[in-house]
C-alpha positions in Angstrom: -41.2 43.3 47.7 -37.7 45.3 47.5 -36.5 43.6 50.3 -37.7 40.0 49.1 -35.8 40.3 45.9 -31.5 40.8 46.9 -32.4 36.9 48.7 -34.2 35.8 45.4 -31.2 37.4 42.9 -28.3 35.6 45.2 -30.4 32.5 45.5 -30.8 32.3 42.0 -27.0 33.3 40.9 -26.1 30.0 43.6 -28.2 27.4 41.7 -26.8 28.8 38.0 -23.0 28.5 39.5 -24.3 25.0 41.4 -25.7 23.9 38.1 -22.4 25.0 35.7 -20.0 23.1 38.5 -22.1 19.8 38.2 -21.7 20.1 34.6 -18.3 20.9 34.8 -17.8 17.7 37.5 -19.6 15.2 34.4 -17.0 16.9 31.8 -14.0 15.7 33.6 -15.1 12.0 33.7 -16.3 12.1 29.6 -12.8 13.0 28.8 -11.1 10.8 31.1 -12.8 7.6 29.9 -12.4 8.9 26.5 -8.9 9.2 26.5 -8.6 5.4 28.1 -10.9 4.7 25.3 -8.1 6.2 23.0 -5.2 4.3 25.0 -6.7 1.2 25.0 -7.1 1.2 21.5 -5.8 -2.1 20.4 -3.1 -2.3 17.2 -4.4 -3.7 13.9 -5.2 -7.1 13.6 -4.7 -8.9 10.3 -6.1 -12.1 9.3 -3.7 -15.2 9.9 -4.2 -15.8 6.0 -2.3 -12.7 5.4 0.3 -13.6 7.6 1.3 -16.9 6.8 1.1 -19.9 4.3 0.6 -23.6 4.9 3.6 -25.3 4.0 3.0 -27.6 0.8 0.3 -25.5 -0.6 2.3 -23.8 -3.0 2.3 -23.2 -7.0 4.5 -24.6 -9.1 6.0 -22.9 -12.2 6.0 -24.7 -15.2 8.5 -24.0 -19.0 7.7 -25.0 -22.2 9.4 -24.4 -26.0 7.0 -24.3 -28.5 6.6 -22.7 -32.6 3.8 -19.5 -33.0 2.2 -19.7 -36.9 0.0 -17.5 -38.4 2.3 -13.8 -38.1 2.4 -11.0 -41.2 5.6 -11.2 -42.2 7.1 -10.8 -39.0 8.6 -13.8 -37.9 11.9 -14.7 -37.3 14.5 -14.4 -39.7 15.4 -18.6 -40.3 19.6 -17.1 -41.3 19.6 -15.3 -38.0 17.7 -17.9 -35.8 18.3 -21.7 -36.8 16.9 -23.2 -34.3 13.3 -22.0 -35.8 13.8 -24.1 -38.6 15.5 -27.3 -37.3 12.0 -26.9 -35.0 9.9 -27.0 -37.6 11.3 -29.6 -39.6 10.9 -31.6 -36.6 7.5 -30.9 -35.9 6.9 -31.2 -40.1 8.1 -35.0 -39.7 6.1 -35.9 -36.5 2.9 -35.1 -38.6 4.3 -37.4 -41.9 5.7 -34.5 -43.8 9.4 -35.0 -45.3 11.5 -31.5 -45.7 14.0 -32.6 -48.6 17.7 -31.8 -46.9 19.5 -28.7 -48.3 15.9 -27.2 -48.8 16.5 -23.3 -48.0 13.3 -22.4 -45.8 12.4 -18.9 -46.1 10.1 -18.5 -43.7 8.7 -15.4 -42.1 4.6 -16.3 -40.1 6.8 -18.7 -38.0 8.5 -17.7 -34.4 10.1 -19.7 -31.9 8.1 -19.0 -28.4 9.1 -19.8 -24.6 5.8 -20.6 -22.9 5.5 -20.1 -19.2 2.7 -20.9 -16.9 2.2 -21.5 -13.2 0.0 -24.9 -11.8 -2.0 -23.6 -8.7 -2.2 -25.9 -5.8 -5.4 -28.6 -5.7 -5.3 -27.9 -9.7 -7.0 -31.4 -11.0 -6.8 -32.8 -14.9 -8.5 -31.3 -17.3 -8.9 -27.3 -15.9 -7.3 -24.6 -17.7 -4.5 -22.4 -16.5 -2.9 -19.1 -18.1 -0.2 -18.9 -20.3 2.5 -16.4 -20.7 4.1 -16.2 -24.6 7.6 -14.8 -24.8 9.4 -14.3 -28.7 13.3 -15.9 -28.4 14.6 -15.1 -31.8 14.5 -11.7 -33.7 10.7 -11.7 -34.7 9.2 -8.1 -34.9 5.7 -8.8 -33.7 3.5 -11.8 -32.6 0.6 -9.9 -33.1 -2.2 -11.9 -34.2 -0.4 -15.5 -33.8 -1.4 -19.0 -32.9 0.3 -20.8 -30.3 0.7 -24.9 -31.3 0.7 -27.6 -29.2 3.1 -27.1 -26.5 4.1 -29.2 -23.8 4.4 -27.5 -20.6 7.1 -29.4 -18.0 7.9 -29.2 -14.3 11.0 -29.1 -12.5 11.4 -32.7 -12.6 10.9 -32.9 -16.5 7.5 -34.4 -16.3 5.1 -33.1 -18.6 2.0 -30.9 -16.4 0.2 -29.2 -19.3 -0.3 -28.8 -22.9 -0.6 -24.8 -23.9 -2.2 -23.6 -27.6 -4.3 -21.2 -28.4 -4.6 -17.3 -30.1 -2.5 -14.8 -28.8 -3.7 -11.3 -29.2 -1.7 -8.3 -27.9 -2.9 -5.1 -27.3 -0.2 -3.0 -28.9 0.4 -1.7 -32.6 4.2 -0.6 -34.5 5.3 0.3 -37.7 8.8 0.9 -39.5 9.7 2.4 -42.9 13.1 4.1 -43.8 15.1 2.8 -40.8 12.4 4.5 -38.4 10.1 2.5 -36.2 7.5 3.4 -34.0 6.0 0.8 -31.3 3.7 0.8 -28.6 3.7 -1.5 -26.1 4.9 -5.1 -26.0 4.5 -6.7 -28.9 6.4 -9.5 -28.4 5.2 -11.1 -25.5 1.5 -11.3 -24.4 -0.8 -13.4 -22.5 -3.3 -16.4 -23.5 -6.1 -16.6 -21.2 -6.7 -20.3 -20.4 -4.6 -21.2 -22.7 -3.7 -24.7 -21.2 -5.1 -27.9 -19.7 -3.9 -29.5 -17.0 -2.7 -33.0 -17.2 -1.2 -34.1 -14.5 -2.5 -32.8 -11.2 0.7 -31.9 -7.7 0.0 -34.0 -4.5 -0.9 -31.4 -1.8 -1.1 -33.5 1.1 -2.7 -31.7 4.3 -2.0 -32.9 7.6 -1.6 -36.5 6.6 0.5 -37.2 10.0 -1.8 -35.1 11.7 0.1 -31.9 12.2 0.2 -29.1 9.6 2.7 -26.4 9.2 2.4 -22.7 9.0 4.9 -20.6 8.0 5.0 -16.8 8.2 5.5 -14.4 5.9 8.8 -12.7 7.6 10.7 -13.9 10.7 9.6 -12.5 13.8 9.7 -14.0 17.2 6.9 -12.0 18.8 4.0 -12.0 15.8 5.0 -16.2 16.0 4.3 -15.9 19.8 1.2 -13.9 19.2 -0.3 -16.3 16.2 0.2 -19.5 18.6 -1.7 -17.8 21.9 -4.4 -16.7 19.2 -4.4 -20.1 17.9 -4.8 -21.5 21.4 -7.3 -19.5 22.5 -9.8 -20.2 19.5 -9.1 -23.7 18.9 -7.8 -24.8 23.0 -4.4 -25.3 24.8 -1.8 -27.2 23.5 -3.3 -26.8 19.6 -0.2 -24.9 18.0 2.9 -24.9 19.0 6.6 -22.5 18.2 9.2 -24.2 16.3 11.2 -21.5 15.7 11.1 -17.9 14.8 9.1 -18.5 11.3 7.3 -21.5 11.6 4.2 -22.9 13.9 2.9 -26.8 14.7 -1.0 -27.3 14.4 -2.0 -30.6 15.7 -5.0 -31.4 12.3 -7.9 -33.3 12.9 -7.5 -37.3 12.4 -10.6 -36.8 9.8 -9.3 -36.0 6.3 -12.9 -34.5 5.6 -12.7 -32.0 8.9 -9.5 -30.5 7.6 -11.0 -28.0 5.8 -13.1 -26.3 7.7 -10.1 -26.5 10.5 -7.9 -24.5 8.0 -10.6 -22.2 7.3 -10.9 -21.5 11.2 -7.5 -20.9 11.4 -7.0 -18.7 8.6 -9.7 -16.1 9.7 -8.0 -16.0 13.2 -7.1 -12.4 13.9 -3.3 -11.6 15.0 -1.8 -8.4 15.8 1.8 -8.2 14.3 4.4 -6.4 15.6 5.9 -3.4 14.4 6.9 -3.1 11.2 11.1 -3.8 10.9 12.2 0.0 9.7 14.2 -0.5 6.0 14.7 1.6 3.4 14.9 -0.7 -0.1 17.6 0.7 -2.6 17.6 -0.4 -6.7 20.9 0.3 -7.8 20.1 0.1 -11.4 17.3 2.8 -11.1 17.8 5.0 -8.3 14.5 4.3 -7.0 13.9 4.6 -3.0 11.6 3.1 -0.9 10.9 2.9 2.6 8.2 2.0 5.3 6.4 3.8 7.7 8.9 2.7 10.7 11.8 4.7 9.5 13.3 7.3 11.9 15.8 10.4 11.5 17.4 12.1 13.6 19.2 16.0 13.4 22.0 15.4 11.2 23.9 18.6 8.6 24.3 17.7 4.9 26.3 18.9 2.2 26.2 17.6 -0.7 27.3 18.6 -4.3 27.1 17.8 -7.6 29.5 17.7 -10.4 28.3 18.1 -14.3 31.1 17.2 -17.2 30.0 18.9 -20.7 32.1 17.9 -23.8 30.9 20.0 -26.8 32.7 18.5 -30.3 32.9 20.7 -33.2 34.6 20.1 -36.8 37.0 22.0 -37.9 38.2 22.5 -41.6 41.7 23.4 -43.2 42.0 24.3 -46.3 45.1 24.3 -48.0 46.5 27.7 -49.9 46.2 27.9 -53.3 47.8 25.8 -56.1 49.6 23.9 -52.8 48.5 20.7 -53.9 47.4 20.2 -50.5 44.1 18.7 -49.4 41.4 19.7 -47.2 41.9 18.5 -43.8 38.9 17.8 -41.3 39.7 17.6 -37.3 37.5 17.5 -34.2 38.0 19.8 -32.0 36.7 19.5 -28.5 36.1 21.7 -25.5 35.0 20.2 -22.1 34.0 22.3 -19.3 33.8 20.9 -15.7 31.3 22.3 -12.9 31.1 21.7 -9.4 27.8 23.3 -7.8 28.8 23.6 -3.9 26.6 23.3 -1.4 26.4 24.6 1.9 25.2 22.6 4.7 22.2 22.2 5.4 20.1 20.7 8.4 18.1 17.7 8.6 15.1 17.8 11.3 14.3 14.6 13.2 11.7 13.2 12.4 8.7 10.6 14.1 7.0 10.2 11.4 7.4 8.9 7.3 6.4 12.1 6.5 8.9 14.1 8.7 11.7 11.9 7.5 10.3 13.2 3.5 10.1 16.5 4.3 13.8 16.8 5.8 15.0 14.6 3.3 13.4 16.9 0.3 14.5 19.9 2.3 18.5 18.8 0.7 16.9 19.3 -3.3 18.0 15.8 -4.0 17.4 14.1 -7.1 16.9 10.4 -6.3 20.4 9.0 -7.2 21.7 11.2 -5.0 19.9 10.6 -2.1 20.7 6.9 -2.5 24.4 8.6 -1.4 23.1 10.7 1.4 20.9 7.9 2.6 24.2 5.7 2.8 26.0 8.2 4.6 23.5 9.5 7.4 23.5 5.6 7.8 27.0 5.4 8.4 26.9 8.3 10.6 24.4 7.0 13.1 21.6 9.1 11.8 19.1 6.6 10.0 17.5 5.1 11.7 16.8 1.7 9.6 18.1 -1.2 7.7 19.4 -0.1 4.1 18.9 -2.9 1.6 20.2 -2.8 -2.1 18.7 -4.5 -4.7 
């Protein structure tokens, strides 16, 4: 038996080391096809609704100048805003009531409103849109108002909708003493259905038998990509490349299958190119954005900031006694200039947004002056993306 078990123990140690190879030799292909699995991971499809809009199916804004009633006492003031009264004597003499001339109107329920609204597409007579209520004059509040019968016109003047209706605003103010306190807007506010349509916008799809899509932004490749999509759904030779922004779909001759073709269409999945890298500027606010695409590279920074403080203090002489002089007051100021250096400081590269956000808060910036720095690692080569002002 002693001899018997050396052959057992080395037989048994070869089938353990047999058996952790051949589970070693499966490991390697599991990771191998998951990593092709990872590769071939396509990029993110959107819907072709998202990406484009068929040309003609559009709103249409629509502007209208109209009287509010019914305010507490804080309408326009008629001195200050003429054009409130001259409206309501108009509107006084459409329903049969004279205003003697010379009569001195003090009025202060009344308001003179711009009313906005926008007609959706396929929008037929006698549906209701919303309605946007803006004060023009000097009135304090249109809380609690009622809109009167407004006539809402397009851009060629024709008349599209009629807006009236309560307006109620979810905000409150007060004033006393030449203090005011207000929260929210109180003079402008929204009117849920607040007009009905009257005249309805032509749409027409595909009445020649084409239809035309146009994308969102301009970009050759996601173009080339919609029309092989729309191809391969709907067969060859279905849409076709005009230019960098717009594609040819050949519609069905049946007005009645048009629908369901743009519905096809519209749920066709197309994978965009990449994202255009731009950082958007706003000038007026110092507010920065920018997309996921945007690159840096190693660049040094210095940048400073200079503070100007002018304190103002009065200072009074008075004369000696029995002078005859007067007292005398003067302003004295005293201004004091600071310049807070800056040494450089370094910038990382980045390949990612939130690289390119943690070198760029690595400077201390506040955002007007990274509006600066942005423009200048621009101008030296190190941004990389489009800079856009607003």
């Amino acid at each position: 038996m002693q001899i018997l078990r050396p052959p057992l123990q080395r037989h048994r140690r070869k089938i353990q080391i047999a058996a952790v190879a051949g589970f070693r030799l499966r490991l390697v292909p599991l990771a191998f096809l998951a990593l092709l699995a990872v590769v071939a991971l396509p990029s993110q499809a959107e819907r072709l609704k998202d990406l484009a809009s068929i040309q003609g199916v559009r709103d249409n804004p629509l502007i209208g100048y109209g009287l509010m009633v019914g305010l507490d006492g804080s309408g326009d003031q008629t001195q200050q805003t003429p054009f409130t009264t001259q409206s309501l004597n108009n509107m006084l003499g459409q329903l049969g009531v004279t205003v003697p001339p010379g009569t001195n109107m003090q009025l202060k329920n009344v308001a003179a409103v711009m009313v906005t609204a926008v007609l959706p597409p396929f929008v037929r007579p006698g549906q209701n849109i919303d309605i946007t209520v803006s004060s023009m004059g000097n009135a304090k509040s249109l809380r609690g108002g009622t809109l009167l019968m407004t006539p809402l016109k397009g851009a060629d003047g024709q008349v599209y909708a009629l807006a009236q209706g309560n307006m109620v605003i979810g905000g409150a103010g007060a004033s006393a003493g030449g203090s005011q306190v207000k929260i929210n807007q109180l003079l402008s506010g929204r009117i849920p259905a607040g007009a009905i349509v009257e005249r309805a916008v032509e749409s027409p799809l595909g009445g020649d038998g084409t239809l035309l899509l146009e994308m969102n932004t301009t970009d050759f490749g996601t173009v080339q990509k919609a029309v092989d999509a729309i191809n391969r759904n709907l067969g060859a030779g279905t849409a076709t490349a005009l230019d960098a922004r717009v594609i040819q779909v050949t519609a069905p001759a049946r007005p009645e299958e048009r629908v369901s073709f743009l519905a096809r269409i519209q749920n066709i999945d197309v994978a965009p190119e990449q994202a255009i890298a731009k950082v958007v500027i706003n000038a007026r606010t110092g507010s920065v954005v920018m997309n996921q695409a945007v690159r840096i590279q190693d660049c040094a920074v210095a940048h400073g900031n200079l503070t100007v403080v002018i304190n103002t203090e009065p200072v009074i002489s008075q004369p000696g006694p029995l002078s005859g002089g007067s007292t005398v007051v003067a302003q004295r100021s005293q201004i004091e200039l600071n310049q807070a250096g800056s040494a450089l400081q370094v910038v990382r590269g980045g390949a990612s947004l939130a690289d390119v956000i943690k070198g760029l808060n690595s400077l201390g910036a506040n955002p007007q002056d990274l509006v600066s720095i942005l423009q200048a690692m621009k101008a030296a080569g190190a941004l990389r993306a489009e800079l856009e002002i607003i």
